[in-house]
N, CA, C and O atoms as a GROMACS GRO file, in nm:
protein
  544
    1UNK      N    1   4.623   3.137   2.262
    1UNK     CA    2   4.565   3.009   2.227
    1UNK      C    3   4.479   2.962   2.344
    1UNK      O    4   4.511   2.982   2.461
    2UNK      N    5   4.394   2.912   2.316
    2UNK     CA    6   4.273   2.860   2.403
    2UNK      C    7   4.266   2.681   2.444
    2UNK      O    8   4.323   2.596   2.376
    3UNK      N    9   4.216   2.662   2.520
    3UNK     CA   10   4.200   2.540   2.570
    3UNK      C   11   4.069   2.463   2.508
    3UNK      O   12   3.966   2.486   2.572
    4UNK      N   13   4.057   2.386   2.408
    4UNK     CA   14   3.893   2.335   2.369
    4UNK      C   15   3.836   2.284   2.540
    4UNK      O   16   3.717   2.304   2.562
    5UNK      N   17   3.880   2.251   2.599
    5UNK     CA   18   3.818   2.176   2.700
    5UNK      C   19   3.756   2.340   2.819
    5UNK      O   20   3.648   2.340   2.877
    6UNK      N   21   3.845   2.441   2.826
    6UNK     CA   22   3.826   2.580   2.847
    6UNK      C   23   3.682   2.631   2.752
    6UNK      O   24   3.572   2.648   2.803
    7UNK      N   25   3.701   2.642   2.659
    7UNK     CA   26   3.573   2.677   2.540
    7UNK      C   27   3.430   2.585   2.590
    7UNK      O   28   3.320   2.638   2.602
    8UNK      N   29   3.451   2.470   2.610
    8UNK     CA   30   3.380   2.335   2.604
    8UNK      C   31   3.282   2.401   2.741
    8UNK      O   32   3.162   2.382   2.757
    9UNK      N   33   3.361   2.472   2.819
    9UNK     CA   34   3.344   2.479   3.032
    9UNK      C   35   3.238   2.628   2.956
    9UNK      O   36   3.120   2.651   2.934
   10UNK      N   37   3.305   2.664   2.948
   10UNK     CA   38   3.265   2.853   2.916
   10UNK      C   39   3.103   2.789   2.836
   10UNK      O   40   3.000   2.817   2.898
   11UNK      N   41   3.094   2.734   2.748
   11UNK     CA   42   2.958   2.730   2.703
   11UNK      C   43   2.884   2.664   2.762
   11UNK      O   44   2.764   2.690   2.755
   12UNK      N   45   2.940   2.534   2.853
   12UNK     CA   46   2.814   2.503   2.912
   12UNK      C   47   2.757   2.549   3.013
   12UNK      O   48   2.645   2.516   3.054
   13UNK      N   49   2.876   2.676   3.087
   13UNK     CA   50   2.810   2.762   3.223
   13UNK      C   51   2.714   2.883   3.134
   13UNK      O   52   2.632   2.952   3.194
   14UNK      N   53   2.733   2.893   3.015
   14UNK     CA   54   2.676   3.021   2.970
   14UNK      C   55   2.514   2.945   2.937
   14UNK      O   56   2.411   3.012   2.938
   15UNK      N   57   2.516   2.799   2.910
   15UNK     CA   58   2.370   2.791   2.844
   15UNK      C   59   2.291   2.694   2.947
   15UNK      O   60   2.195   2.628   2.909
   16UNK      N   61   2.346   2.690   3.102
   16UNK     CA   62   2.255   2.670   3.200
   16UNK      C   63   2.298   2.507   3.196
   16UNK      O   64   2.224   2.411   3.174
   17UNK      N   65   2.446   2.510   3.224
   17UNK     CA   66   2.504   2.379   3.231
   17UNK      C   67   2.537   2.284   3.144
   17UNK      O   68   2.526   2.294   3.022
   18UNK      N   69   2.607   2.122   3.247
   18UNK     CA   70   2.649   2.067   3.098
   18UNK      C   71   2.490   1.999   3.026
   18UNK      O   72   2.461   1.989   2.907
   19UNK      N   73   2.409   1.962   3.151
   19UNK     CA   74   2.311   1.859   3.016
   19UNK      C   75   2.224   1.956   2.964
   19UNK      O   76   2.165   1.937   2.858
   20UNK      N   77   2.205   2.088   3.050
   20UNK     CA   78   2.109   2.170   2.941
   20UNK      C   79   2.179   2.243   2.836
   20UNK      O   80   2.120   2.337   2.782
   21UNK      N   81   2.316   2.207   2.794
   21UNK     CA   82   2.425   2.263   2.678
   21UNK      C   83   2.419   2.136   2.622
   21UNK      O   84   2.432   2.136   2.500
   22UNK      N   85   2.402   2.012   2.682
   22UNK     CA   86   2.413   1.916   2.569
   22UNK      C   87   2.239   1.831   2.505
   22UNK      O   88   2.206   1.756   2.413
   23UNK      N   89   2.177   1.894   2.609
   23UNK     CA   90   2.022   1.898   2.516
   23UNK      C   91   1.984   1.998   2.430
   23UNK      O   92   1.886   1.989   2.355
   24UNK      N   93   2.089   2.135   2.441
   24UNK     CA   94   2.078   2.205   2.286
   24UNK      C   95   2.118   2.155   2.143
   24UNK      O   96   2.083   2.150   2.025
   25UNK      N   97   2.228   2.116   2.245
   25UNK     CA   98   2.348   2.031   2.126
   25UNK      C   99   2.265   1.970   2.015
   25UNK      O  100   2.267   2.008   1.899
   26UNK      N  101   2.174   1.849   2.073
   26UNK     CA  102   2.133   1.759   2.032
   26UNK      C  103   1.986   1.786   1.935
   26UNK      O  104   1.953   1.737   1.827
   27UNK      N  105   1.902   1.909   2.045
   27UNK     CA  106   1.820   1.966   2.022
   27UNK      C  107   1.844   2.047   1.806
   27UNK      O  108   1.778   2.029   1.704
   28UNK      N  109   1.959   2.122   1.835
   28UNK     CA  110   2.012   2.153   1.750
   28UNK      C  111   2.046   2.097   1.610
   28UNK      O  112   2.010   2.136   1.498
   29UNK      N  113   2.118   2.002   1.645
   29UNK     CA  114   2.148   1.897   1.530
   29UNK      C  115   2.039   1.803   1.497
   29UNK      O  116   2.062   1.725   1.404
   30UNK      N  117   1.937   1.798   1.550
   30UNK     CA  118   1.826   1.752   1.477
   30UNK      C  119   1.753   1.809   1.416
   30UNK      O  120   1.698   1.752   1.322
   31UNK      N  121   1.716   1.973   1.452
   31UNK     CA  122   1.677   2.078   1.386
   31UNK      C  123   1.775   2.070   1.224
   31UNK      O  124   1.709   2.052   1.122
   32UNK      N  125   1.889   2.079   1.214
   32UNK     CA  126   1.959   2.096   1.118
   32UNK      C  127   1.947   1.946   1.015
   32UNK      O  128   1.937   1.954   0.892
   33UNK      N  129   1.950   1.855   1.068
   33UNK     CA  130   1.919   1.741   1.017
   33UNK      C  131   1.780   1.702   0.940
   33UNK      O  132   1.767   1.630   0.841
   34UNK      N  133   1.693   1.762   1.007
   34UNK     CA  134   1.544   1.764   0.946
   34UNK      C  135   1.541   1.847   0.821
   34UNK      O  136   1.496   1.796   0.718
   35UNK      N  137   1.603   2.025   0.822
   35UNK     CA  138   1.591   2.081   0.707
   35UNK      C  139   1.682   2.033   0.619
   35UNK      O  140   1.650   2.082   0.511
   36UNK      N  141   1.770   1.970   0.606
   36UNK     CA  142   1.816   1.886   0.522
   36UNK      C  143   1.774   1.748   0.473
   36UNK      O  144   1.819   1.682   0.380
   37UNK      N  145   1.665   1.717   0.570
   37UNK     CA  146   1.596   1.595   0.505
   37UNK      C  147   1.516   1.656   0.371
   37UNK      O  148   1.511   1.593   0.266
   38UNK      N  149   1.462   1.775   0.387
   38UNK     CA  150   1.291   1.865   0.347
   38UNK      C  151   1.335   1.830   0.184
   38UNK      O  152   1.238   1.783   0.124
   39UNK      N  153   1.430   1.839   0.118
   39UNK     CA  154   1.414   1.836  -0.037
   39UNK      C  155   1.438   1.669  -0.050
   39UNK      O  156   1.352   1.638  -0.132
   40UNK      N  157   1.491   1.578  -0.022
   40UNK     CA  158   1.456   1.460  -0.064
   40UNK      C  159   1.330   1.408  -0.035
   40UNK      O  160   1.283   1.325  -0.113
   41UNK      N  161   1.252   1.449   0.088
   41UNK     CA  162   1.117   1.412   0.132
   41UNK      C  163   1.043   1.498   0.008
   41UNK      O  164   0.952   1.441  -0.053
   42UNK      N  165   1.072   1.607  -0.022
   42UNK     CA  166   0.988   1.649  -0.120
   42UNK      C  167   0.992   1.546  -0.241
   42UNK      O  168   0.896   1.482  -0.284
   43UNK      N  169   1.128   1.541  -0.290
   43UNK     CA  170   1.134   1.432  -0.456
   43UNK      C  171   1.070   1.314  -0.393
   43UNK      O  172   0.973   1.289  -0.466
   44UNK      N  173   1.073   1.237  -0.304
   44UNK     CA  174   1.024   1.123  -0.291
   44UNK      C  175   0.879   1.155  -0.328
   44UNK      O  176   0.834   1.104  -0.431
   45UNK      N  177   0.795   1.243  -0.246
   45UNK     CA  178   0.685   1.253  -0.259
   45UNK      C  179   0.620   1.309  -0.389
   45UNK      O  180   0.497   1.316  -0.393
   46UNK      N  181   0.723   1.366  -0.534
   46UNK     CA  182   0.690   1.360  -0.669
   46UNK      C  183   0.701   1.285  -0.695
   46UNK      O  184   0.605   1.228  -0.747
   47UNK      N  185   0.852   1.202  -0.678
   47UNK     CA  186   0.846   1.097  -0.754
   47UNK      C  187   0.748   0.983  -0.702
   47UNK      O  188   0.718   0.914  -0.800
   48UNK      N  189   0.690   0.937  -0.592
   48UNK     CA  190   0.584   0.832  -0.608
   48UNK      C  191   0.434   0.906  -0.664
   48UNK      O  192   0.330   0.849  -0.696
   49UNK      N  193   0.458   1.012  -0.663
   49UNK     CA  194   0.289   1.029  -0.712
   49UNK      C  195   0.279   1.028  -0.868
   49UNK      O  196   0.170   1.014  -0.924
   50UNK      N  197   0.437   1.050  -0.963
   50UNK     CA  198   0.448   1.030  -1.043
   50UNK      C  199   0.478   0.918  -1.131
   50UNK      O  200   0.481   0.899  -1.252
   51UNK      N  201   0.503   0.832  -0.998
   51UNK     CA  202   0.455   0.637  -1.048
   51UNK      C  203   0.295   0.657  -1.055
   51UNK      O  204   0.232   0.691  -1.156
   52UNK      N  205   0.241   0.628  -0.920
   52UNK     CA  206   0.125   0.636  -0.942
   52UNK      C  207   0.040   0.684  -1.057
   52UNK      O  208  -0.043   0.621  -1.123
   53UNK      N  209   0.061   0.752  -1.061
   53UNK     CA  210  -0.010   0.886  -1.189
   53UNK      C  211   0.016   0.794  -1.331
   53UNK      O  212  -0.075   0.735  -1.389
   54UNK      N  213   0.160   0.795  -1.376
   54UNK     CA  214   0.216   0.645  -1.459
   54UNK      C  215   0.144   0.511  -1.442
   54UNK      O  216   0.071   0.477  -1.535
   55UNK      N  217   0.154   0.436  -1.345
   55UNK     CA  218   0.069   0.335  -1.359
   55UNK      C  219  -0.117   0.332  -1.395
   55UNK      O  220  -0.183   0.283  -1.486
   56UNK      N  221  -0.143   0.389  -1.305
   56UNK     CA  222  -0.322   0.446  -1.382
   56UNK      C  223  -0.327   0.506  -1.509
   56UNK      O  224  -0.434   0.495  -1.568
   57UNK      N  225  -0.216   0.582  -1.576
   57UNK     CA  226  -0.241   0.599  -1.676
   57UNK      C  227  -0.203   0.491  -1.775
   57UNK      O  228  -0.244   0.522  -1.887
   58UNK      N  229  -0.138   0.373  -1.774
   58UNK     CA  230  -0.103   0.253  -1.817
   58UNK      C  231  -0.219   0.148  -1.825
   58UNK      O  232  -0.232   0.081  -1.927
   59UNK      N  233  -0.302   0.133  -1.719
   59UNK     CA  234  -0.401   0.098  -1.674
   59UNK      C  235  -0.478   0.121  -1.764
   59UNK      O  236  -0.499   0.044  -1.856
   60UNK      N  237  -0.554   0.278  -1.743
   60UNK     CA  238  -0.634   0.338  -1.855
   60UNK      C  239  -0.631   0.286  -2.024
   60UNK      O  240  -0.699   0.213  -2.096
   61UNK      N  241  -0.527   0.359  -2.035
   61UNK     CA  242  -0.479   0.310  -2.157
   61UNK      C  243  -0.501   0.173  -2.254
   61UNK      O  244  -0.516   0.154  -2.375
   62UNK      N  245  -0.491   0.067  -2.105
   62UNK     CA  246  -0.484  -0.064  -2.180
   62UNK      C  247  -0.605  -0.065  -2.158
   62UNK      O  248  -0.642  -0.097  -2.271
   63UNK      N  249  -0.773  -0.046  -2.053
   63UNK     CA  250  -0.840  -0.048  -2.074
   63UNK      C  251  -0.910   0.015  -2.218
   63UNK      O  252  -0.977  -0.071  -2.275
   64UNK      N  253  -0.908   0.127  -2.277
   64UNK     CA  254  -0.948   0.126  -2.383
   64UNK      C  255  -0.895   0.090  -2.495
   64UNK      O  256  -0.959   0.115  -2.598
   65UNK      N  257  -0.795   0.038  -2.503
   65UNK     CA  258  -0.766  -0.010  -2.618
   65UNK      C  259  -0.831  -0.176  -2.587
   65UNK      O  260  -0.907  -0.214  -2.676
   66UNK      N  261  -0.812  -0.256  -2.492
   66UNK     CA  262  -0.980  -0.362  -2.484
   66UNK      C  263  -1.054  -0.310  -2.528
   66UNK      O  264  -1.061  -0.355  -2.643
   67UNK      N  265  -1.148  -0.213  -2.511
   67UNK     CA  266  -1.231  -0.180  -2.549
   67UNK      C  267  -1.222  -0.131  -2.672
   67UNK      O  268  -1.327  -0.171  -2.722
   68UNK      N  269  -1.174  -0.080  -2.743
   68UNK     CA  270  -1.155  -0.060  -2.870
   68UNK      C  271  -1.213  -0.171  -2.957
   68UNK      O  272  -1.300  -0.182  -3.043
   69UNK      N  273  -1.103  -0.264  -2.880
   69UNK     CA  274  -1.069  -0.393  -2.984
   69UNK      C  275  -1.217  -0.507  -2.983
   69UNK      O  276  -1.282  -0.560  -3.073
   70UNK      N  277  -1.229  -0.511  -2.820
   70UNK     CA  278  -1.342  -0.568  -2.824
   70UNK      C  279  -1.506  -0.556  -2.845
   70UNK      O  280  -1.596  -0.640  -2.850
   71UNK      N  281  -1.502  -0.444  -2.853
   71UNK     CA  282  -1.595  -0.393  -2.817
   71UNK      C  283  -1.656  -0.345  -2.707
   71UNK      O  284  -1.621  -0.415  -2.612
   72UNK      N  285  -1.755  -0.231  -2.661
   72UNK     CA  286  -1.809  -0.200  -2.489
   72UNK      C  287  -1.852  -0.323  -2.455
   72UNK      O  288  -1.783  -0.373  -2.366
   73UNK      N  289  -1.971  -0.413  -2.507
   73UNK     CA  290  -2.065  -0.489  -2.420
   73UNK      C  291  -1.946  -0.628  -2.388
   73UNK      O  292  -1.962  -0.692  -2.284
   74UNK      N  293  -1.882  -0.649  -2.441
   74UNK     CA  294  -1.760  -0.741  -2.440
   74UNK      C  295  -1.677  -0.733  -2.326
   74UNK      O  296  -1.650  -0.832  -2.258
   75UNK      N  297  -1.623  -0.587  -2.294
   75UNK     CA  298  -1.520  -0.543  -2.162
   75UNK      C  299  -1.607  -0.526  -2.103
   75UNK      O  300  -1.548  -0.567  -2.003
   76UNK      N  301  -1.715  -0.499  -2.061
   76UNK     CA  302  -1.778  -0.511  -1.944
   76UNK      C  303  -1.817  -0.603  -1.906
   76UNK      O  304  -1.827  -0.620  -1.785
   77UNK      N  305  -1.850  -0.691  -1.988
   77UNK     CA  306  -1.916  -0.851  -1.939
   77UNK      C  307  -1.821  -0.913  -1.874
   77UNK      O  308  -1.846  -0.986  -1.778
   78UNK      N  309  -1.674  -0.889  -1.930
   78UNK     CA  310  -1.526  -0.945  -1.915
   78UNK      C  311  -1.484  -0.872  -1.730
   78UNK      O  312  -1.422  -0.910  -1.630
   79UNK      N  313  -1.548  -0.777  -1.765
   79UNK     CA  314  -1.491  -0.690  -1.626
   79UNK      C  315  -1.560  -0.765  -1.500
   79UNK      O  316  -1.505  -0.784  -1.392
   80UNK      N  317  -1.695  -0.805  -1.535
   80UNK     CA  318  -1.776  -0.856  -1.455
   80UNK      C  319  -1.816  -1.005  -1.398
   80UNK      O  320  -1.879  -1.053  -1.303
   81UNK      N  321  -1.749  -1.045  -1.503
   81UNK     CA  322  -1.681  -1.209  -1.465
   81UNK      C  323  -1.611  -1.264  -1.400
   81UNK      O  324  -1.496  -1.226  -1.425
   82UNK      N  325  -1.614  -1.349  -1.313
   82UNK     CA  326  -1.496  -1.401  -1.232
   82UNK      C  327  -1.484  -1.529  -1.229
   82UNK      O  328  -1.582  -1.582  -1.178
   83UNK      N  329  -1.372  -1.627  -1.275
   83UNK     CA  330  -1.415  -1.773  -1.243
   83UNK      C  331  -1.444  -1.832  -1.110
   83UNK      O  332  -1.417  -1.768  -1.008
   84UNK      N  333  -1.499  -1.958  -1.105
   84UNK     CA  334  -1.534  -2.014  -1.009
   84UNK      C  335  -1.404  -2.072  -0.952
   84UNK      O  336  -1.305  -2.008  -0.986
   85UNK      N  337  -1.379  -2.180  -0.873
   85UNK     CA  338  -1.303  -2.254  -0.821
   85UNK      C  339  -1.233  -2.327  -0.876
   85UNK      O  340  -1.111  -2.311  -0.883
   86UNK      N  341  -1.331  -2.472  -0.952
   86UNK     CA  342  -1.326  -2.550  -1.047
   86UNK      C  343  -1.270  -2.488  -1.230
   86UNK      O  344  -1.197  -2.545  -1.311
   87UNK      N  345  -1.331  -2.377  -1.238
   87UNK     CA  346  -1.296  -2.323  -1.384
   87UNK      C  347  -1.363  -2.315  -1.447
   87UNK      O  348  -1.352  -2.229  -1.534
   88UNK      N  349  -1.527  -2.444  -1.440
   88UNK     CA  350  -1.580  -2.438  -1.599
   88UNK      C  351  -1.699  -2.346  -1.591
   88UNK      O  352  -1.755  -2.289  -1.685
   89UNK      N  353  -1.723  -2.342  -1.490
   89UNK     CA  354  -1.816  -2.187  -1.510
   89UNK      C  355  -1.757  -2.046  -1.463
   89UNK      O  356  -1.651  -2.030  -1.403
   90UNK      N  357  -1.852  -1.940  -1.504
   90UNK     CA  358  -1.791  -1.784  -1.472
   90UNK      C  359  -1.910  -1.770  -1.372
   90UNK      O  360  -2.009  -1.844  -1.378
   91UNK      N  361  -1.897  -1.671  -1.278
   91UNK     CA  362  -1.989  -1.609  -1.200
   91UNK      C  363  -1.958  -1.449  -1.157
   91UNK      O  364  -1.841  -1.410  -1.150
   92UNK      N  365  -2.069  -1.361  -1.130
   92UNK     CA  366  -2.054  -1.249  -1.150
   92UNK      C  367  -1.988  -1.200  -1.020
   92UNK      O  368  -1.957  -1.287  -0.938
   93UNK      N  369  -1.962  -1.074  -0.991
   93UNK     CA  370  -1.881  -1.012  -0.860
   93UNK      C  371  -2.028  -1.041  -0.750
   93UNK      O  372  -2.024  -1.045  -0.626
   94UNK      N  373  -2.109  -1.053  -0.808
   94UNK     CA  374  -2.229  -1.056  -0.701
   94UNK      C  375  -2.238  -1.166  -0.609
   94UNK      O  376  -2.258  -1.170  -0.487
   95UNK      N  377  -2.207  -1.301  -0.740
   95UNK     CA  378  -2.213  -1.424  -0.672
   95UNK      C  379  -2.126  -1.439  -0.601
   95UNK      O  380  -2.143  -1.486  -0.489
   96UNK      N  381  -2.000  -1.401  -0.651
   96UNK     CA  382  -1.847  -1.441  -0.575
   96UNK      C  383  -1.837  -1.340  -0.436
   96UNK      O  384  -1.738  -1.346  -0.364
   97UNK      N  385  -1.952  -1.247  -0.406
   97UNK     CA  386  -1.950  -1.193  -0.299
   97UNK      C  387  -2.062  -1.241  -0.183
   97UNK      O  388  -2.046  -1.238  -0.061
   98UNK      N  389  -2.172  -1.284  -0.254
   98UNK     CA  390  -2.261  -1.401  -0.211
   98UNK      C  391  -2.232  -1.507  -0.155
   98UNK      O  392  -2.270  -1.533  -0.040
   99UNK      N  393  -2.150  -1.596  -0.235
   99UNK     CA  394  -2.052  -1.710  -0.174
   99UNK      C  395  -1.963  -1.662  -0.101
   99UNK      O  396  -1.899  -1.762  -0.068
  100UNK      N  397  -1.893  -1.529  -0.029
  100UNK     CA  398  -1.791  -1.562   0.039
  100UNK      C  399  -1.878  -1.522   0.160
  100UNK      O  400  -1.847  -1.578   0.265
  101UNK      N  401  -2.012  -1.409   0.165
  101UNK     CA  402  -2.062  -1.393   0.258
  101UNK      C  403  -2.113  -1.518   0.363
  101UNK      O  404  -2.105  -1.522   0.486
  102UNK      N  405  -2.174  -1.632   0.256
  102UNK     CA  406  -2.209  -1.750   0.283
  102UNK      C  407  -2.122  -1.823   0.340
  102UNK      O  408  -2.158  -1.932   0.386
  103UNK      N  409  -2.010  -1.788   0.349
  103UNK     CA  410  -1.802  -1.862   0.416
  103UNK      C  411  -1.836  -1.843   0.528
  103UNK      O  412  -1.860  -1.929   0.612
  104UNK      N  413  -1.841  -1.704   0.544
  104UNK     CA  414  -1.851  -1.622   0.648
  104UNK      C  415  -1.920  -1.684   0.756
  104UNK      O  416  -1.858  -1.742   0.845
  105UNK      N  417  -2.011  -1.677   0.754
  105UNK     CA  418  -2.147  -1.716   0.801
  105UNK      C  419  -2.121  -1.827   0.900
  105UNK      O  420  -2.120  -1.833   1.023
  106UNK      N  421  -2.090  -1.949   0.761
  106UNK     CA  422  -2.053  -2.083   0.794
  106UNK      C  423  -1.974  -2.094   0.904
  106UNK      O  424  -1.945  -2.182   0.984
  107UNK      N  425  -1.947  -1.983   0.885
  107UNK     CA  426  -1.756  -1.989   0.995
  107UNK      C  427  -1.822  -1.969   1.094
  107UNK      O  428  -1.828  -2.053   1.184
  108UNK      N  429  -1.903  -1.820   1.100
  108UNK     CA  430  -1.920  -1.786   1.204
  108UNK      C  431  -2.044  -1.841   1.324
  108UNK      O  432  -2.062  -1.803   1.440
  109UNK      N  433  -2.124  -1.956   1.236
  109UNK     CA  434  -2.162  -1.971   1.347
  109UNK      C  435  -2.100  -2.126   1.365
  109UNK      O  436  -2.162  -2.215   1.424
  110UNK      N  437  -1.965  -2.141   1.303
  110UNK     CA  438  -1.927  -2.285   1.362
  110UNK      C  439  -1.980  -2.418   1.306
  110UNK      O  440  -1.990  -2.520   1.374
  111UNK      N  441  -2.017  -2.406   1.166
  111UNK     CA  442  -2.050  -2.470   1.091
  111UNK      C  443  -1.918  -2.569   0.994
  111UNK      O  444  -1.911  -2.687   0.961
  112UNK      N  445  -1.839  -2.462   0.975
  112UNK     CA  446  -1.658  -2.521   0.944
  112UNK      C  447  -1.612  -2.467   1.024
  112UNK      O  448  -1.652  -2.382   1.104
  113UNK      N  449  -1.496  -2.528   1.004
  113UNK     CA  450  -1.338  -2.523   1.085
  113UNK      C  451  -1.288  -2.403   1.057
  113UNK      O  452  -1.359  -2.336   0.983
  114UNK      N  453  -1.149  -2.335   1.108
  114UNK     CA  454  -1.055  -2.284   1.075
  114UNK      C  455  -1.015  -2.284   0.939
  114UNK      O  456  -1.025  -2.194   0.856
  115UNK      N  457  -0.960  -2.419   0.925
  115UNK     CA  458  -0.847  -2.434   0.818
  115UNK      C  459  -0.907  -2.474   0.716
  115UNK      O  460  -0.837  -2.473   0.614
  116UNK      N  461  -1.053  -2.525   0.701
  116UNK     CA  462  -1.184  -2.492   0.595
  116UNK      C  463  -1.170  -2.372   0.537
  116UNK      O  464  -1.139  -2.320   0.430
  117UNK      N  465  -1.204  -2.349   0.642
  117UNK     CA  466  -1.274  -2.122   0.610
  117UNK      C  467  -1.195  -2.084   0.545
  117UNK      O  468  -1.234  -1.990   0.476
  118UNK      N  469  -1.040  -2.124   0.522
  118UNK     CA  470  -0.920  -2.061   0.509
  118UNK      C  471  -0.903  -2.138   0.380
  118UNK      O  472  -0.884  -2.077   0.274
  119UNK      N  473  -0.908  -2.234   0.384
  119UNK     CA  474  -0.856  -2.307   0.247
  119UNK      C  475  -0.978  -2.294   0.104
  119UNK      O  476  -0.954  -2.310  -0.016
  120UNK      N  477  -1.112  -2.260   0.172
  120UNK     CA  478  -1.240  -2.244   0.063
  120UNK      C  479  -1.208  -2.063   0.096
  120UNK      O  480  -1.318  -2.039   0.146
  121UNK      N  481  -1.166  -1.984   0.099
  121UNK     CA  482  -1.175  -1.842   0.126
  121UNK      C  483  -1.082  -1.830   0.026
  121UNK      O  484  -1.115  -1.761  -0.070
  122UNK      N  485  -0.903  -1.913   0.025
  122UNK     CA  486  -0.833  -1.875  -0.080
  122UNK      C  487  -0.882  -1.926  -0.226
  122UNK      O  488  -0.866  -1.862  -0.330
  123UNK      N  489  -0.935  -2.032  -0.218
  123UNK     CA  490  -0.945  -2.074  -0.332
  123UNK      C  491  -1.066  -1.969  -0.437
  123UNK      O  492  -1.052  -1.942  -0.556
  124UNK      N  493  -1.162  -1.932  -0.361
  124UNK     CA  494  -1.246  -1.807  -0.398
  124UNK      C  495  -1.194  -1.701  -0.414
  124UNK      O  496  -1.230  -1.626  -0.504
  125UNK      N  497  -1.108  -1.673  -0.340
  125UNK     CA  498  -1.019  -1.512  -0.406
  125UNK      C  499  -0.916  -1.515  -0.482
  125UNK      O  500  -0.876  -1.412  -0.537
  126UNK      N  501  -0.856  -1.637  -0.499
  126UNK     CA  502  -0.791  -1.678  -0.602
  126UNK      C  503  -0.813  -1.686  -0.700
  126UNK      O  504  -0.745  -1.630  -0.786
  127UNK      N  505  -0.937  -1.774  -0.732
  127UNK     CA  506  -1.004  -1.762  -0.868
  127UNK      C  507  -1.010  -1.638  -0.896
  127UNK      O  508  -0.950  -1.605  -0.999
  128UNK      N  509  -1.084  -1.526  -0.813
  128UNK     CA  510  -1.096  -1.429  -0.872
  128UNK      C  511  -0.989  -1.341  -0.922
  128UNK      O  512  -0.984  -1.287  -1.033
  129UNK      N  513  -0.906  -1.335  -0.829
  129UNK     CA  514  -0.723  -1.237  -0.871
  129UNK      C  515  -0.725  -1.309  -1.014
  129UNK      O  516  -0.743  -1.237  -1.112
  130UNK      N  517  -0.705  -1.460  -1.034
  130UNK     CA  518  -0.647  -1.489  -1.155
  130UNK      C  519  -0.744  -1.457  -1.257
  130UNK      O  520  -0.676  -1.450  -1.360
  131UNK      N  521  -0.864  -1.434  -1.288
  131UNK     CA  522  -0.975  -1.377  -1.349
  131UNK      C  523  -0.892  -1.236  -1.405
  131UNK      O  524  -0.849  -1.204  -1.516
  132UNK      N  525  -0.890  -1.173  -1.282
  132UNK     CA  526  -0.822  -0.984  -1.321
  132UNK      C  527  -0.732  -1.020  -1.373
  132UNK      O  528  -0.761  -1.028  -1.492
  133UNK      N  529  -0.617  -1.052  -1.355
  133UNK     CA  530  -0.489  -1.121  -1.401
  133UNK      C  531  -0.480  -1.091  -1.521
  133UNK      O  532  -0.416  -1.007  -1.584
  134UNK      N  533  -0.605  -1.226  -1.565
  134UNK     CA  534  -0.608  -1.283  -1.709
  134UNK      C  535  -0.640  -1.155  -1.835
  134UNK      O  536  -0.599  -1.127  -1.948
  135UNK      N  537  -0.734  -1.105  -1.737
  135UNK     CA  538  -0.833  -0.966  -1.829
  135UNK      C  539  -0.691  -0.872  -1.864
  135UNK      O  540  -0.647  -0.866  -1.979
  136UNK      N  541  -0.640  -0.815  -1.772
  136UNK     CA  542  -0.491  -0.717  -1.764
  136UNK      C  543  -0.432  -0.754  -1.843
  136UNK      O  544  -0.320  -0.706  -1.864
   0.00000   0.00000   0.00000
């Protein structure tokens, strides 16, 4: 019968001491730990590309059936609309990119404030999210 603490001595004089026997150690068990990560890192990486893949095709889907229903010149006009701030008019992605360039601007050369820039910036991208929203 053997001594573990005997066994413990014997391997760390054989692999060039105790911390270069206990940087194998460690060395080791992370090696072993990684190839046992390799098949859940794989499913993770099907299974999100197979959301993905699922959601765009959901997406798709509901886009043409709009279109179906509405007609082409209808979903595109719809696609290309965005409300304003206020609500009672629509304006196109051009304008609503026009006006925020024009934010910009304002800001930048110190024309508004901070908490301006910030409060007319959400209210412009807001309108627009709730625009997509609405269309979806």
């Amino acid at each position: 019968m053997s001594w573990i603490y005997a066994d413990l001595s014997k391997n760390a004089k054989n692999n060039g001491g105790p911390k270069e026997y206990e940087r194998k150690l460690i060395g080791l068990g992370k090696r072993i730990g990684r190839r046992q990560m390799v098949p859940y890192l794989f499913l993770c990486f099907l299974g999100g590309g197979g959301i993905v893949k699922l959601i765009d095709w959901i997406i798709q889907t509901n886009r043409k059936r709009k279109m179906v229903e509405n007609g082409p010149t209808q979903s595109i006009q719809k696609e290309n609309a965005i409300d304003t701030p206020k609500g009672d008019t629509e304006m196109t992605r051009e304008e609503l990119k026009a006006k925020i360039d024009e934010l910009m601007r304002q800001y930048s050369e110190e024309e508004i404030d901070g908490s301006t820039y910030a409060q007319k910036m959400m209210e412009l991208t807001t309108s627009a999210r709730d625009e997509v929203d609405d269309d979806e």
